[in-house]
C-alpha positions in Angstrom: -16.9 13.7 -26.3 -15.9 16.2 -23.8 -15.7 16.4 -20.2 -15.4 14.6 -17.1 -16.6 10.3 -17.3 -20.1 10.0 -16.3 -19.3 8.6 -12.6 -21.4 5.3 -12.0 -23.6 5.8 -9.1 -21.8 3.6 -6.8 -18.6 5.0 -7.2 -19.7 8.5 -6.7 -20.7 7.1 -3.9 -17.4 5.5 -2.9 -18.1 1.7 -3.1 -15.6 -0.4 -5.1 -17.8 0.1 -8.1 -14.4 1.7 -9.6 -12.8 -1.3 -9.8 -13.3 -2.0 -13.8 -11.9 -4.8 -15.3 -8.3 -3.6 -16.4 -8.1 -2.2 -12.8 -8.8 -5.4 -11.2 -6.4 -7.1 -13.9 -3.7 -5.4 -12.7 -4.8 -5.1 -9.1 -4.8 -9.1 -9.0 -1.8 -9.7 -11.0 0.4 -7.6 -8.8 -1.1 -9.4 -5.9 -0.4 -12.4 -7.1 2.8 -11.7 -8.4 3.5 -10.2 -5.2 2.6 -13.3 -3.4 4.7 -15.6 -5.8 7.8 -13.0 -5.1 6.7 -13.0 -1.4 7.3 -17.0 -0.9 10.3 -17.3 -2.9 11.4 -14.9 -0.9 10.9 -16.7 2.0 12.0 -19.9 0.6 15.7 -18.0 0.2 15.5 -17.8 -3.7 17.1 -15.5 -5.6 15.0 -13.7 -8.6 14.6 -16.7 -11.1 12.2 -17.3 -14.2 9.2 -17.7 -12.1 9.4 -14.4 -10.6 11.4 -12.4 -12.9 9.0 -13.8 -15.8 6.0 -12.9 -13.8 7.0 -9.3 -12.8 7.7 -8.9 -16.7 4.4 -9.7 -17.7 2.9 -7.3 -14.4 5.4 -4.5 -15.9 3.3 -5.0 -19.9 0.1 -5.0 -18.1 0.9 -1.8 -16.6 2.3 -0.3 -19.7 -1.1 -1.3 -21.3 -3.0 -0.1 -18.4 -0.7 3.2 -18.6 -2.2 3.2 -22.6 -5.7 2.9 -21.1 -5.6 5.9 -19.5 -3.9 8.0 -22.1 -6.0 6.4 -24.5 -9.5 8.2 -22.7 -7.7 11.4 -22.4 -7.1 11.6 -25.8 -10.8 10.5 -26.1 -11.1 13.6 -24.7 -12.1 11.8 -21.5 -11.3 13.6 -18.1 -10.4 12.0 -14.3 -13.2 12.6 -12.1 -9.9 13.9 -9.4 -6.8 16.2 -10.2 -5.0 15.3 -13.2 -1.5 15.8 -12.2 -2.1 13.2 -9.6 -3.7 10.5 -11.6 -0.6 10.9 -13.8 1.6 10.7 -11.0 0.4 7.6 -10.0 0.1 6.4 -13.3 3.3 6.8 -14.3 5.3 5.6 -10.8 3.4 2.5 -11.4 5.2 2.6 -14.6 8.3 2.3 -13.8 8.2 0.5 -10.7 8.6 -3.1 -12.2 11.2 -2.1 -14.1 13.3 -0.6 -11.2 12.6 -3.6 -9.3 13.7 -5.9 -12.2 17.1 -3.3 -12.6 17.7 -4.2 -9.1 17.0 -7.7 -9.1 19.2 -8.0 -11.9 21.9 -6.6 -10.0 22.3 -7.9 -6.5 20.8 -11.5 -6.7 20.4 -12.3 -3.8 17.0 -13.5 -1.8 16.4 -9.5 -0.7 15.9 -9.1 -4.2 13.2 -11.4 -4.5 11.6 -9.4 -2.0 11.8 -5.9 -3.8 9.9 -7.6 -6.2 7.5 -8.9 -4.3 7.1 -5.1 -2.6 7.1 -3.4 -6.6 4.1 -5.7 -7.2 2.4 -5.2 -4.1 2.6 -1.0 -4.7 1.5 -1.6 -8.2 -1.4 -3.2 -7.6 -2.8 -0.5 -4.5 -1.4 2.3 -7.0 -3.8 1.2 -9.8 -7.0 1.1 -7.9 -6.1 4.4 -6.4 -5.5 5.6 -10.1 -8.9 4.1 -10.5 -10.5 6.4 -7.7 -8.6 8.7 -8.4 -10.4 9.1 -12.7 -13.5 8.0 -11.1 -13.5 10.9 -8.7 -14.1 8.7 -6.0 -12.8 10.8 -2.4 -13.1 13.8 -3.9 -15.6 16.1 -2.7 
């Protein structure tokens, strides 16, 4: 198969019809893993298991949603927007967990806690705007 994805009506449109189910995995584990971060945080803790553990498990998600995406390409599937952007999201989602864990590792202190909780937040608004972005959705 060749070509761009068939865009579903809605999203062509520019409803939230884009939001397929490994988007909104990731979109609601990094909210929620932003949230956990967010209140330890504000509790004064350091990066522990709970949020270490759980920013782990956001940064396989997105390796597997990063697979997702190369996974249609080779397909021979194509983003309804610009490539080079899609994979610009795609792959600073990528490695923002991992920074975040780098530097939680290194300074722990309660600030870290909050990098954490920021990484998760961007992770999850970066994935549905990969999402819009290979559904074409803002794009002329």
């Amino acid at each position: 198969m060749t070509g761009a994805l068939p865009l579903p009506a809605a999203a062509a449109q520019g409803s939230a019809s884009y939001l397929d189910a490994p988007t909104l995995a990731v979109l609601v584990a990094g909210l929620l893993v932003a949230l956990v971060c967010l209140v330890a945080g504000l509790n004064g803790r350091a990066p522990g298991p709970v949020t270490v553990g759980a920013t782990v498990l956001l940064q396989v998600g997105v390796l597997a949603y990063l697979g997702l995406y190369l996974w249609r390409q080779v397909a021979g599937q194509s983003p309804g927007g610009p490539g080079w952007e899609l994979w610009a999201y795609l792959v600073t989602v990528a490695f923002l967990p991992a920074v975040a864990l780098i530097w939680a590792r290194e300074e722990r202190t309660r600030w870290s806690t909050f990098v954490l909780s920021v990484a998760a937040f961007t992770v999850a608004v970066m994935a549905a705007r990969s999402a819009q972005i290979w559904y074409g959705v803002g794009f002329g």
